[in-house]
mmCIF file of the protein (N, C-alpha, C, O) and its ligand, coordinates in Angstrom:
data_MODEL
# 
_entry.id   MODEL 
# 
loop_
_entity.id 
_entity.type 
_entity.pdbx_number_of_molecules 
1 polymer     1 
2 non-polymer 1 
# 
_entity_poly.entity_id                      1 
_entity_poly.type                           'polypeptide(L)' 
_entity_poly.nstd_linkage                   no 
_entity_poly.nstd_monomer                   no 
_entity_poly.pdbx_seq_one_letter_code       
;(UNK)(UNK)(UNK)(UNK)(UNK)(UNK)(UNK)(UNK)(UNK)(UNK)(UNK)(UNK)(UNK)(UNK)(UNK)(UNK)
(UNK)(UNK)(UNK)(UNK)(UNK)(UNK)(UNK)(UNK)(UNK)(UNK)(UNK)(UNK)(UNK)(UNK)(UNK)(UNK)
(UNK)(UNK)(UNK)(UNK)(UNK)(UNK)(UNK)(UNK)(UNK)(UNK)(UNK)(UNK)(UNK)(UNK)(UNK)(UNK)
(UNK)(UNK)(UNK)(UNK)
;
_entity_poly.pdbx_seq_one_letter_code_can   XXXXXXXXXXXXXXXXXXXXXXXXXXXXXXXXXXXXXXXXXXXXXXXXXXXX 
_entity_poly.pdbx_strand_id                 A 
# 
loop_
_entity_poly_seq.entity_id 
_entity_poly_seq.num 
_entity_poly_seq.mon_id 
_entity_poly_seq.hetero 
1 1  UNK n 
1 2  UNK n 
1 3  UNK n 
1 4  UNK n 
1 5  UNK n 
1 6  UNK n 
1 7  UNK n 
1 8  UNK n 
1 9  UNK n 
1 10 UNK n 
1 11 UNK n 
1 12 UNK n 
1 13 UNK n 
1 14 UNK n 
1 15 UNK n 
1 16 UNK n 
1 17 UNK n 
1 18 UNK n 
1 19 UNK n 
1 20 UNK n 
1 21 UNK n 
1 22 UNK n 
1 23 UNK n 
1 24 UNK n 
1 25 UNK n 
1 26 UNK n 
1 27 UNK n 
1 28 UNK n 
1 29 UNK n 
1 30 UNK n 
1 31 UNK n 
1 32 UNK n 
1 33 UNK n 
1 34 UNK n 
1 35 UNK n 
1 36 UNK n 
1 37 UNK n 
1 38 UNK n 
1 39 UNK n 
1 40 UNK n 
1 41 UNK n 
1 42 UNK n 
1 43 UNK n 
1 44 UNK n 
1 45 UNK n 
1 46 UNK n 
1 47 UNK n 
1 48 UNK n 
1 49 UNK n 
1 50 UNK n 
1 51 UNK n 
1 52 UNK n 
# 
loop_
_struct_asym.id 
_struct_asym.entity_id 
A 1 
B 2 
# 
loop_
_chem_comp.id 
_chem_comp.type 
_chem_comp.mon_nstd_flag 
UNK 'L-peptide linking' . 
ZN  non-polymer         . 
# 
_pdbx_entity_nonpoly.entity_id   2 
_pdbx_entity_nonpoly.name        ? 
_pdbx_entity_nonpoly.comp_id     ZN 
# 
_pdbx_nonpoly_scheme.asym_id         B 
_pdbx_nonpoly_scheme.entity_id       2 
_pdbx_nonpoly_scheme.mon_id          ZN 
_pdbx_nonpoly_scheme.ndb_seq_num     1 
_pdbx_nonpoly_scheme.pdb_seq_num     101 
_pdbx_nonpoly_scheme.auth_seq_num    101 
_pdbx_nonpoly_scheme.pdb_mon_id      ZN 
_pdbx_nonpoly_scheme.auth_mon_id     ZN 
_pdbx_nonpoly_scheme.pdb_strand_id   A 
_pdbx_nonpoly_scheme.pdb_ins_code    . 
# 
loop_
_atom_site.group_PDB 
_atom_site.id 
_atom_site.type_symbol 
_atom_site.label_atom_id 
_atom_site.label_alt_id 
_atom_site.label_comp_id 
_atom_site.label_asym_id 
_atom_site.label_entity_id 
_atom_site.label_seq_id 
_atom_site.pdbx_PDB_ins_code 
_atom_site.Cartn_x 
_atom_site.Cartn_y 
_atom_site.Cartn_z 
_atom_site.occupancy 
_atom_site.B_iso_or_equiv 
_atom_site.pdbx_formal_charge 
_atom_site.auth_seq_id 
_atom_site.auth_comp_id 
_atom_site.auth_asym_id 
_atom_site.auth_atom_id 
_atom_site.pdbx_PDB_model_num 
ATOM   1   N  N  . UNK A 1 1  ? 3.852   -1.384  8.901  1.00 0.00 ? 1   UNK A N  1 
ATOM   2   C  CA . UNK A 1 1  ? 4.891   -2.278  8.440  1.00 0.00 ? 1   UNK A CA 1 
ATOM   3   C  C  . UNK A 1 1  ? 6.229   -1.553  8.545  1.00 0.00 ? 1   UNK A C  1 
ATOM   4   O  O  . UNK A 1 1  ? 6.420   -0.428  8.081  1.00 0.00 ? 1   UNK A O  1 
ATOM   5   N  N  . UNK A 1 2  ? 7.030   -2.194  9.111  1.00 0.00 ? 2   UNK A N  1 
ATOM   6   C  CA . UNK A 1 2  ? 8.461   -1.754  9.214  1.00 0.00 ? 2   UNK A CA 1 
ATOM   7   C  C  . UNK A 1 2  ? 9.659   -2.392  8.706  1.00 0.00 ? 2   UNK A C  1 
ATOM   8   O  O  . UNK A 1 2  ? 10.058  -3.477  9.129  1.00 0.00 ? 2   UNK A O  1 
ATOM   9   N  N  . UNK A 1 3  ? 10.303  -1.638  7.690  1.00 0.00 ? 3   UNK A N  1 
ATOM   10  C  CA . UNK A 1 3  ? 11.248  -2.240  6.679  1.00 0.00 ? 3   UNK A CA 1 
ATOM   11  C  C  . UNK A 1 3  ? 12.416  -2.249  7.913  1.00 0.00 ? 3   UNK A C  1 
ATOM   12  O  O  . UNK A 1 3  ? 12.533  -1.217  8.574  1.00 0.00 ? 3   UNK A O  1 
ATOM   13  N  N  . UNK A 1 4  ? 13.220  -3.334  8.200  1.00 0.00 ? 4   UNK A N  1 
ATOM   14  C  CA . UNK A 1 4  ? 14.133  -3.762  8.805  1.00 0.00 ? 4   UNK A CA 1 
ATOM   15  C  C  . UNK A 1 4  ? 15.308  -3.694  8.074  1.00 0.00 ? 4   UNK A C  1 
ATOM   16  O  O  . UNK A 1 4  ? 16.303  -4.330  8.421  1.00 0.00 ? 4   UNK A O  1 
ATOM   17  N  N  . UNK A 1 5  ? 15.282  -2.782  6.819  1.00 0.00 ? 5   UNK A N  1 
ATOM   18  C  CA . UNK A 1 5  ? 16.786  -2.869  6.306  1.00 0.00 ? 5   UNK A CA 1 
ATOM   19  C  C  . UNK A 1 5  ? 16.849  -1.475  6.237  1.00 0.00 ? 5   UNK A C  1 
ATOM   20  O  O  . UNK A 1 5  ? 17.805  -0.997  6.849  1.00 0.00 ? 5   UNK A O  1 
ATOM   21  N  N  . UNK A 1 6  ? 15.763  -0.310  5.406  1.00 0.00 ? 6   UNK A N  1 
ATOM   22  C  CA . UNK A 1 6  ? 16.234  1.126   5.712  1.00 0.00 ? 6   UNK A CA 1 
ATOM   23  C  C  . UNK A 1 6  ? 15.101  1.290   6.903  1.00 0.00 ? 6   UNK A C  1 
ATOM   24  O  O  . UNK A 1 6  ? 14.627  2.395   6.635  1.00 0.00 ? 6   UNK A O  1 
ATOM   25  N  N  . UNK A 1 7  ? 14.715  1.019   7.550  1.00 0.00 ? 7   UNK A N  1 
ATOM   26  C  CA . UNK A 1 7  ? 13.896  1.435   8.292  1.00 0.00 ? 7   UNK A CA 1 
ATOM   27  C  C  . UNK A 1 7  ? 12.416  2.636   8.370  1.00 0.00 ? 7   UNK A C  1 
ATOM   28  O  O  . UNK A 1 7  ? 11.929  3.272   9.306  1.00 0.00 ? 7   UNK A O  1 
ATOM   29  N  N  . UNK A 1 8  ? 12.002  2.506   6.623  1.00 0.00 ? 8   UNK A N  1 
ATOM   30  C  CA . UNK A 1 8  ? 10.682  2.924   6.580  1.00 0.00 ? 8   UNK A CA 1 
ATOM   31  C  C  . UNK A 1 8  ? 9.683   1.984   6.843  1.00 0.00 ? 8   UNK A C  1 
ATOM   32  O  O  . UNK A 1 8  ? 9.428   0.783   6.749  1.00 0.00 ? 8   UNK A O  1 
ATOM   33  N  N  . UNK A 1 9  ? 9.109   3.331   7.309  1.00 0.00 ? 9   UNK A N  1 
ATOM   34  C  CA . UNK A 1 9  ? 7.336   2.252   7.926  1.00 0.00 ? 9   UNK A CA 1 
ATOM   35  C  C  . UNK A 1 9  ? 6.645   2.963   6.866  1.00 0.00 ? 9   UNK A C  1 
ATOM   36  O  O  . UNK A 1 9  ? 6.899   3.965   6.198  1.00 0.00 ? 9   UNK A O  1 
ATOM   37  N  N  . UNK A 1 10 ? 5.300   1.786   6.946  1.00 0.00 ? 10  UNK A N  1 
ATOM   38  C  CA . UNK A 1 10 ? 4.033   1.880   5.744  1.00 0.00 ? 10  UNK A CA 1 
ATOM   39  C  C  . UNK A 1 10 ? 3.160   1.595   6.801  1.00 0.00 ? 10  UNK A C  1 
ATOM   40  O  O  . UNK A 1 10 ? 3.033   0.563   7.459  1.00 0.00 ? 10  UNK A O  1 
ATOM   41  N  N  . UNK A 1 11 ? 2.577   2.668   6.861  1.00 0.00 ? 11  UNK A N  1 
ATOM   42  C  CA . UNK A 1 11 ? 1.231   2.448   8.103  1.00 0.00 ? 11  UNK A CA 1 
ATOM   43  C  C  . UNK A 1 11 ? -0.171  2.288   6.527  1.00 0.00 ? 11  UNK A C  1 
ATOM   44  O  O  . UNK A 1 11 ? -0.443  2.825   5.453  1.00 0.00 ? 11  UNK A O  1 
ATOM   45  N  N  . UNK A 1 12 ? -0.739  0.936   7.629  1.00 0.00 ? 12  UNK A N  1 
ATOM   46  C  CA . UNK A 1 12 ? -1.321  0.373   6.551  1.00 0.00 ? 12  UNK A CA 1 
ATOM   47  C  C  . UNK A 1 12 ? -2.853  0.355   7.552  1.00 0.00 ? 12  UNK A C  1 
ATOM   48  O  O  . UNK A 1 12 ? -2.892  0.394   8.781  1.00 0.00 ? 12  UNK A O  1 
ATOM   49  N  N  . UNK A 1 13 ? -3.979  0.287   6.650  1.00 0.00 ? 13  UNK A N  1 
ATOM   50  C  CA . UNK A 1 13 ? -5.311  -0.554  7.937  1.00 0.00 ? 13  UNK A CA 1 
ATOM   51  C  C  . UNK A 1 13 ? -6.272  -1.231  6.988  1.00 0.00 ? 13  UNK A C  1 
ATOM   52  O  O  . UNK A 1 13 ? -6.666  -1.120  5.828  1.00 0.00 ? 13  UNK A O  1 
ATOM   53  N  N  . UNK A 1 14 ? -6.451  -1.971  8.029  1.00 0.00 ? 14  UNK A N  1 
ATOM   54  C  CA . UNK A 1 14 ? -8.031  -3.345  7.148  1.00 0.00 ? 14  UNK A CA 1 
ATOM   55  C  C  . UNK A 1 14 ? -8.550  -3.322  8.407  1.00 0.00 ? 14  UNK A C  1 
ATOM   56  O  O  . UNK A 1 14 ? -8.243  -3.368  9.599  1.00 0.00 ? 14  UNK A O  1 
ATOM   57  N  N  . UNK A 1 15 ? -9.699  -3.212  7.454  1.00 0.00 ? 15  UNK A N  1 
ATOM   58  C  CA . UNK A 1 15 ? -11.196 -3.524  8.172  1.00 0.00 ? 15  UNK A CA 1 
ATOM   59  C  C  . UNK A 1 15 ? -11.192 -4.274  8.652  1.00 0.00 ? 15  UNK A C  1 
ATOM   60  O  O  . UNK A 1 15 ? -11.379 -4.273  9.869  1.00 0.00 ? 15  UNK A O  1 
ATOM   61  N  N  . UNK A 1 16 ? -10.912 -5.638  7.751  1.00 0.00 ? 16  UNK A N  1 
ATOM   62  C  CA . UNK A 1 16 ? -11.214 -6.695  8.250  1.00 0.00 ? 16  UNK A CA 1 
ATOM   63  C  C  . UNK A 1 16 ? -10.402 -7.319  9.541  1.00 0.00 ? 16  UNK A C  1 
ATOM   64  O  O  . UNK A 1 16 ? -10.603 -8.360  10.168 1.00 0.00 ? 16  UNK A O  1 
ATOM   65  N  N  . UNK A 1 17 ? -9.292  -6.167  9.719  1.00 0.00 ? 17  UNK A N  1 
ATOM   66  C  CA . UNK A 1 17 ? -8.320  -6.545  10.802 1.00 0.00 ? 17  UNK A CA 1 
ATOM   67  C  C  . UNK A 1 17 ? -8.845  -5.861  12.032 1.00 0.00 ? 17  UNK A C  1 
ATOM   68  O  O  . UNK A 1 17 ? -8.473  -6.384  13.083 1.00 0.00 ? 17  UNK A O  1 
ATOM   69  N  N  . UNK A 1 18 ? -9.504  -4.972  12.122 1.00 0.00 ? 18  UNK A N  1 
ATOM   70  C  CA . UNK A 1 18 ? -10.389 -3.905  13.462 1.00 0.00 ? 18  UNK A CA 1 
ATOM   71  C  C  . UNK A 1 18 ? -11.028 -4.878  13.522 1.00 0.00 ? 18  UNK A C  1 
ATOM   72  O  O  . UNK A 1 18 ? -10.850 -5.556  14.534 1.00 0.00 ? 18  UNK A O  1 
ATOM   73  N  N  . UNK A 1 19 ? -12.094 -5.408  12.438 1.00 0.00 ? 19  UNK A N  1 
ATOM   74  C  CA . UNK A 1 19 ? -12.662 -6.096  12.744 1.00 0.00 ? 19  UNK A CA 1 
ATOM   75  C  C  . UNK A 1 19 ? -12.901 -7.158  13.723 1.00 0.00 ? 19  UNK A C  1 
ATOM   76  O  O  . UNK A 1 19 ? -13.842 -7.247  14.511 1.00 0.00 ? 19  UNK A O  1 
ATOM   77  N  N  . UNK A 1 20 ? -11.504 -8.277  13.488 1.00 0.00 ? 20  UNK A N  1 
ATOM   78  C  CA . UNK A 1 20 ? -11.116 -9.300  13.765 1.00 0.00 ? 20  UNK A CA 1 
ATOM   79  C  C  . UNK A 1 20 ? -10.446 -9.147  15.372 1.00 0.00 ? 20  UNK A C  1 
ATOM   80  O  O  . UNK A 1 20 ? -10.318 -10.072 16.174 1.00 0.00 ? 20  UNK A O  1 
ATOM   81  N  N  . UNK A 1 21 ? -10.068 -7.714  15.582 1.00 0.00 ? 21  UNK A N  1 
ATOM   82  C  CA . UNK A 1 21 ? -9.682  -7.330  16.949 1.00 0.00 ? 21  UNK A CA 1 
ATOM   83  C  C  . UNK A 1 21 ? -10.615 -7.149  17.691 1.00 0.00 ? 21  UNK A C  1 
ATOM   84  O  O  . UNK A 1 21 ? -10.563 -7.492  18.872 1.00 0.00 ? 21  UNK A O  1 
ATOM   85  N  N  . UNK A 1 22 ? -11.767 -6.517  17.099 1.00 0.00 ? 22  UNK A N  1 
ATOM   86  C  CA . UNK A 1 22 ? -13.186 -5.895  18.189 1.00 0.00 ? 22  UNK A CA 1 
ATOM   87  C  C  . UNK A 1 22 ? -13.252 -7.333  18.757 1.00 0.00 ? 22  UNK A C  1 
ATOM   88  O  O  . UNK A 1 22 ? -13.040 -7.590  19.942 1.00 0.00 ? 22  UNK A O  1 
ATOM   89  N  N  . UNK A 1 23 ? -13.585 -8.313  17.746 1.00 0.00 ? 23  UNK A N  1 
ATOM   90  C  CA . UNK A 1 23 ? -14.509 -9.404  17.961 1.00 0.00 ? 23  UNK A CA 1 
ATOM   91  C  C  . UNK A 1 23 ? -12.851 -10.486 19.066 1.00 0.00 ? 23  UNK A C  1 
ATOM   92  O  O  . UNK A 1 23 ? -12.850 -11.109 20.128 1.00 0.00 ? 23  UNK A O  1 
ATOM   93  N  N  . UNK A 1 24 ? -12.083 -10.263 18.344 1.00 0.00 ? 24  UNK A N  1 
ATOM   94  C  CA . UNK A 1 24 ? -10.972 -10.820 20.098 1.00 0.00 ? 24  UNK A CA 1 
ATOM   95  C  C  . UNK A 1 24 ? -11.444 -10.442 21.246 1.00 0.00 ? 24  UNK A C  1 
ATOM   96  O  O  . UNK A 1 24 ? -11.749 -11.077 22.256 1.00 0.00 ? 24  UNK A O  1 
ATOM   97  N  N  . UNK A 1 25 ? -11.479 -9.015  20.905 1.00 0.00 ? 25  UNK A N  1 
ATOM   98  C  CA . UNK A 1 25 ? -11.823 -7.927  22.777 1.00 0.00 ? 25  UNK A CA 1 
ATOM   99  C  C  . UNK A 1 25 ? -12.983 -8.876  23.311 1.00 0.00 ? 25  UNK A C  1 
ATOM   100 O  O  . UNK A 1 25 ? -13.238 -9.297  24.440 1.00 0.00 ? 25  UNK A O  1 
ATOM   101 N  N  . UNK A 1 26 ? -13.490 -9.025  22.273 1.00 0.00 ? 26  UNK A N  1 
ATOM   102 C  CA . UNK A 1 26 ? -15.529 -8.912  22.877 1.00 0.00 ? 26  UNK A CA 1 
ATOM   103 C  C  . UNK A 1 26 ? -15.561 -10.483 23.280 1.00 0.00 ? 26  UNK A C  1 
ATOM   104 O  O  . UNK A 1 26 ? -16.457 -10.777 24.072 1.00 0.00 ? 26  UNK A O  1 
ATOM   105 N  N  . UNK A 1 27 ? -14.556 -11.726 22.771 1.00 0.00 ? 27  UNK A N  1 
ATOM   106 C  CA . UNK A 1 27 ? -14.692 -12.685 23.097 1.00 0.00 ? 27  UNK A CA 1 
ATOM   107 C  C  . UNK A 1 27 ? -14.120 -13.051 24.546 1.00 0.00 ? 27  UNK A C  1 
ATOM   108 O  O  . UNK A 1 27 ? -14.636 -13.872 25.303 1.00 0.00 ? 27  UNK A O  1 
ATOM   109 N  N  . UNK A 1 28 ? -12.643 -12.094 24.877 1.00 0.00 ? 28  UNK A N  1 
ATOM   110 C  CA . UNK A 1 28 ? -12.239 -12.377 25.903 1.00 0.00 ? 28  UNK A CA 1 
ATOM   111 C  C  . UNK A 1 28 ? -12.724 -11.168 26.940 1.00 0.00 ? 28  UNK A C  1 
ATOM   112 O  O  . UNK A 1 28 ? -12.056 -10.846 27.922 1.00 0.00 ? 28  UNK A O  1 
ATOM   113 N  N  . UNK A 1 29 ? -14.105 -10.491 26.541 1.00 0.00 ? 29  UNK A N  1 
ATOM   114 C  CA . UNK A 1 29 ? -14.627 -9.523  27.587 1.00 0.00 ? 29  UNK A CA 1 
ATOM   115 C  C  . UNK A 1 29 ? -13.663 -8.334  28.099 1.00 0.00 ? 29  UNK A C  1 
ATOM   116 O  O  . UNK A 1 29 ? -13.745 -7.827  29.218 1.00 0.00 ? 29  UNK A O  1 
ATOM   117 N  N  . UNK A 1 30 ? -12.529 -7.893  26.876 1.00 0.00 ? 30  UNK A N  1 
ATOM   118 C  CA . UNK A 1 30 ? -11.598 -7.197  26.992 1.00 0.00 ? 30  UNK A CA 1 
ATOM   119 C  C  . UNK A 1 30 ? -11.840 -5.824  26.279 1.00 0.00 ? 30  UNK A C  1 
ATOM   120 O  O  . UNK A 1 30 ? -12.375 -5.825  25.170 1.00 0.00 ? 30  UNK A O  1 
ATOM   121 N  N  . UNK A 1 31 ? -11.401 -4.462  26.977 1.00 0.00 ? 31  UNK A N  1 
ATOM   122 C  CA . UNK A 1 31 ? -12.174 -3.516  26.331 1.00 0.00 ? 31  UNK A CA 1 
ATOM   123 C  C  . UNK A 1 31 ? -10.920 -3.262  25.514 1.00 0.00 ? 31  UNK A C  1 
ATOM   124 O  O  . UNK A 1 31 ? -9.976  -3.223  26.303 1.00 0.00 ? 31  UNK A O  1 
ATOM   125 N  N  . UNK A 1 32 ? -10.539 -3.085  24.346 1.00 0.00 ? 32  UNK A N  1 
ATOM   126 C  CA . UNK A 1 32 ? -9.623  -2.389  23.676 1.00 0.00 ? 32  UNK A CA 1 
ATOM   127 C  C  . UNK A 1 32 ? -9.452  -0.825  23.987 1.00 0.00 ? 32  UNK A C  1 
ATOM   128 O  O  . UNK A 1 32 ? -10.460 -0.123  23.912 1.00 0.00 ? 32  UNK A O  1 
ATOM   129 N  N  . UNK A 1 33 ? -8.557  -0.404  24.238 1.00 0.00 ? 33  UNK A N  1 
ATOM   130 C  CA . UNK A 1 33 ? -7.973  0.899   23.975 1.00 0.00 ? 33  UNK A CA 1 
ATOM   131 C  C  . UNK A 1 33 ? -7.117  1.045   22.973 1.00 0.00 ? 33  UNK A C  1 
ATOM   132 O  O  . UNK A 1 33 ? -7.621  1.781   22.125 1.00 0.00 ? 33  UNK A O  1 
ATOM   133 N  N  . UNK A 1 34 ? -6.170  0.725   22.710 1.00 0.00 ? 34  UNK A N  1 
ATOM   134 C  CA . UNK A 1 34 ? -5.119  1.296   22.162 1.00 0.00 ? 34  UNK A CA 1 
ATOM   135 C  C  . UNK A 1 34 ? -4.539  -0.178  21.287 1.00 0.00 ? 34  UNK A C  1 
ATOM   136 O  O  . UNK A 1 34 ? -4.642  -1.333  21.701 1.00 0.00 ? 34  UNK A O  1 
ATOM   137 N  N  . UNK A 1 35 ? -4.071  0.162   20.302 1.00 0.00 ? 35  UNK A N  1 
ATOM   138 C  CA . UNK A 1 35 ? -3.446  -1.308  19.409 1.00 0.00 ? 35  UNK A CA 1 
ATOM   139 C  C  . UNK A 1 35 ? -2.922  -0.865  18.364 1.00 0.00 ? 35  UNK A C  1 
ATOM   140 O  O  . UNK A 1 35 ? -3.318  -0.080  17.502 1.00 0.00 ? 35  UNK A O  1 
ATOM   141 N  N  . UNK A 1 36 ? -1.113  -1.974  18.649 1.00 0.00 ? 36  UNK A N  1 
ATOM   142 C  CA . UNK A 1 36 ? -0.810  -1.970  17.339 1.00 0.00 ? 36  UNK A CA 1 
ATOM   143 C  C  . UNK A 1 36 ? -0.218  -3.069  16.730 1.00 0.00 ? 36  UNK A C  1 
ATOM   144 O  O  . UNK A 1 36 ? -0.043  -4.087  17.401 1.00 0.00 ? 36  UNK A O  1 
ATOM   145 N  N  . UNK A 1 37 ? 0.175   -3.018  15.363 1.00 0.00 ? 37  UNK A N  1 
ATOM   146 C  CA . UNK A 1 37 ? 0.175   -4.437  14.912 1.00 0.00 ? 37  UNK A CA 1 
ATOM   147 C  C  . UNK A 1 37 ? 1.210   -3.648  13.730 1.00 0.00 ? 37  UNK A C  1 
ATOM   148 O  O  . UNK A 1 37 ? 0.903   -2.820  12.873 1.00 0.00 ? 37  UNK A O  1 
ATOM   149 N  N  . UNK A 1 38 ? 2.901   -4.424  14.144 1.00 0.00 ? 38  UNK A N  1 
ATOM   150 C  CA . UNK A 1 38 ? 3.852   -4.231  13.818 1.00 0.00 ? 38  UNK A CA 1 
ATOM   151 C  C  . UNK A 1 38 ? 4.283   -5.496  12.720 1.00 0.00 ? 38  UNK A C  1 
ATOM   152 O  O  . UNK A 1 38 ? 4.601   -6.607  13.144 1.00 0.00 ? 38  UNK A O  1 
ATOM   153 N  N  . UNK A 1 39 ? 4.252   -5.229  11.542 1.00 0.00 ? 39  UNK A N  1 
ATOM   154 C  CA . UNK A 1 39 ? 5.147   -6.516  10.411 1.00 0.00 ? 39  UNK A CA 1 
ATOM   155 C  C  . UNK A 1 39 ? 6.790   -5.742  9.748  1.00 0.00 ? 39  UNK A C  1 
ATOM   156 O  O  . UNK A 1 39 ? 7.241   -4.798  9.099  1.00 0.00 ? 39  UNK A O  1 
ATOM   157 N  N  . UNK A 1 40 ? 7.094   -6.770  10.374 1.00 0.00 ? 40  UNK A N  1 
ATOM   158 C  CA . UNK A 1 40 ? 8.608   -6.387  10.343 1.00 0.00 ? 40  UNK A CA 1 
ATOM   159 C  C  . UNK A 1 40 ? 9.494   -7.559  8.808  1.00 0.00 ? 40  UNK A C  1 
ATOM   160 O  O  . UNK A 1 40 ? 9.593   -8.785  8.753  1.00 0.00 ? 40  UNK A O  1 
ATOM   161 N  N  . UNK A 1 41 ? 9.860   -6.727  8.033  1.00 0.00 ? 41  UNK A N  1 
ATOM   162 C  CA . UNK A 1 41 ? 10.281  -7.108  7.067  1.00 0.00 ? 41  UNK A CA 1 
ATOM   163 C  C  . UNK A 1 41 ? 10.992  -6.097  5.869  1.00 0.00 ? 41  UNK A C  1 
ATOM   164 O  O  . UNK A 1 41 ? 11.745  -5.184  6.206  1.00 0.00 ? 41  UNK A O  1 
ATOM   165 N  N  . UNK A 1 42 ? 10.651  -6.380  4.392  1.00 0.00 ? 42  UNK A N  1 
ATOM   166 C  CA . UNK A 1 42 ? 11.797  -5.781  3.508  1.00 0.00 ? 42  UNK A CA 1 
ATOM   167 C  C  . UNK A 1 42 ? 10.668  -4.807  2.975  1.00 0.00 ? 42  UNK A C  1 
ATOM   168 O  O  . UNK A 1 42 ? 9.532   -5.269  2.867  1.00 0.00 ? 42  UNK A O  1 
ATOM   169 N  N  . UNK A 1 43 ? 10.953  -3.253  2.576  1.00 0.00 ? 43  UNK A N  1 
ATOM   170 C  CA . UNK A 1 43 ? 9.714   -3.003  1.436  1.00 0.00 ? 43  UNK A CA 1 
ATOM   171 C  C  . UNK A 1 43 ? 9.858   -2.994  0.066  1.00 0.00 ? 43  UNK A C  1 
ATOM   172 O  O  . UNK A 1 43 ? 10.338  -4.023  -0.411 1.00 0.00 ? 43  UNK A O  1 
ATOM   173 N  N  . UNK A 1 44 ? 9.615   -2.246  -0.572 1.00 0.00 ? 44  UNK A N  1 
ATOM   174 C  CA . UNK A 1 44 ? 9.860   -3.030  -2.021 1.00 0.00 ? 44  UNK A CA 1 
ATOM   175 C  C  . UNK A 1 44 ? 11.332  -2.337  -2.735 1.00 0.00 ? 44  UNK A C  1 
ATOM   176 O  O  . UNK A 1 44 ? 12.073  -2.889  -3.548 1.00 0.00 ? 44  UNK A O  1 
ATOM   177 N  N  . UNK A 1 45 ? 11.439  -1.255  -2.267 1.00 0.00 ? 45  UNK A N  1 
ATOM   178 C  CA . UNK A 1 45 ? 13.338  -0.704  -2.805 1.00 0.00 ? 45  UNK A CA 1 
ATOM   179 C  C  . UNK A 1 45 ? 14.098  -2.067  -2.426 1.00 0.00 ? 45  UNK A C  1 
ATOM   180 O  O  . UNK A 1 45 ? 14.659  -2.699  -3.321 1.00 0.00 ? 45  UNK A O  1 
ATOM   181 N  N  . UNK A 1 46 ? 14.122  -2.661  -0.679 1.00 0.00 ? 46  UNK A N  1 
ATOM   182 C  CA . UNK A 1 46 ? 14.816  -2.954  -0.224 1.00 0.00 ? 46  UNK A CA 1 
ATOM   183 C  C  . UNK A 1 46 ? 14.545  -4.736  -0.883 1.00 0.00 ? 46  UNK A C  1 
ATOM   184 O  O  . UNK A 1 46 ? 15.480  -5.532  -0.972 1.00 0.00 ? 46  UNK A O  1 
ATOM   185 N  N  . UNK A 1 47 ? 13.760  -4.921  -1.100 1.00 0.00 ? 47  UNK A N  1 
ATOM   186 C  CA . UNK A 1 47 ? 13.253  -6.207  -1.733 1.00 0.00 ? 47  UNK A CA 1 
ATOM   187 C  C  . UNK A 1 47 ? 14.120  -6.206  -3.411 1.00 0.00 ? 47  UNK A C  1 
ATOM   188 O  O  . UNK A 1 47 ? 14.760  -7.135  -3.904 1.00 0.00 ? 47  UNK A O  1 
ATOM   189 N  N  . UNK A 1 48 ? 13.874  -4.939  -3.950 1.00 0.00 ? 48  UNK A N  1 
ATOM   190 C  CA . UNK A 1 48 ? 14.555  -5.272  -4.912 1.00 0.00 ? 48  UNK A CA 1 
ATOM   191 C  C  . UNK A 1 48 ? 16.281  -5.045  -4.979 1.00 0.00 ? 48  UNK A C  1 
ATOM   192 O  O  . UNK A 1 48 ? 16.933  -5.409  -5.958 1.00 0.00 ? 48  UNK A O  1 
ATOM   193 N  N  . UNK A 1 49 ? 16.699  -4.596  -4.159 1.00 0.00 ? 49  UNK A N  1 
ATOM   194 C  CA . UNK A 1 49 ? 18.283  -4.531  -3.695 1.00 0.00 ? 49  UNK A CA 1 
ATOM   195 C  C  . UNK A 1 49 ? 18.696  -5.941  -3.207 1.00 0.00 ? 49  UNK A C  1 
ATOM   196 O  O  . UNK A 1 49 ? 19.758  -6.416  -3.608 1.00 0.00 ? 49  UNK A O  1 
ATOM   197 N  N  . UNK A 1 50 ? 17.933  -6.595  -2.397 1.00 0.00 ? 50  UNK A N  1 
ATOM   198 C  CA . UNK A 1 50 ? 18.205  -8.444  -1.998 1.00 0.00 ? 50  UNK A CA 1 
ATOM   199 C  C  . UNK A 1 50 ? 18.564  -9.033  -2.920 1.00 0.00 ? 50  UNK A C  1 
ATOM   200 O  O  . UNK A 1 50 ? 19.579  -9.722  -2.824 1.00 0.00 ? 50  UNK A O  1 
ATOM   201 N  N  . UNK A 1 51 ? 17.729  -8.945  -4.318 1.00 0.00 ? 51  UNK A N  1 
ATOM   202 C  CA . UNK A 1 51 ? 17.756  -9.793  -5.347 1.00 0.00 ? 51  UNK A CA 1 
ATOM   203 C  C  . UNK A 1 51 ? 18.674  -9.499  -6.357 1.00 0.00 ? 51  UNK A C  1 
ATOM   204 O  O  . UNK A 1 51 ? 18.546  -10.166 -7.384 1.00 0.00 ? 51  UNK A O  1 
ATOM   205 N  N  . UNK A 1 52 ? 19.855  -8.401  -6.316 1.00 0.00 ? 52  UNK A N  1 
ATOM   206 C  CA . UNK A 1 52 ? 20.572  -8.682  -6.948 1.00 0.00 ? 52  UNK A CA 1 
ATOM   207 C  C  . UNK A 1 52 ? 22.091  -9.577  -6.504 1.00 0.00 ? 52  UNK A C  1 
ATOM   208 O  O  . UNK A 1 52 ? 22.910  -9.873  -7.374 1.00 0.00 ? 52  UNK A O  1 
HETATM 209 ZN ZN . ZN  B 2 .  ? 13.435  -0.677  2.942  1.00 0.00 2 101 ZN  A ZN 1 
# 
């Protein structure tokens, strides 16, 4: 996750998200190598600086 206002990242992982990628690869007969999965938004300093 990448905060778009100071620009820290929170490297985050779910299972259930490998998961949900194997089973993409394996449906479109695609071998995975390499993956990433970028959420671009506020983190919580910068979340609470918005709201005042
Ligand atoms: Zn931030």
């Amino acid at each position: 996750m990448l905060c778009i206002s100071c620009g820290k990242v929170i490297e985050f992982y779910s299972e259930a998200l490998e998961r949900l990628q194997d089973k993409l690869c394996k449906s479109e007969n695609f071998e995975g190598v390499t993956h990433t999965l970028e959420i671009k938004g506020y983190c919580k300093a910068c979340r609470k600086k918005r709201k005042k």
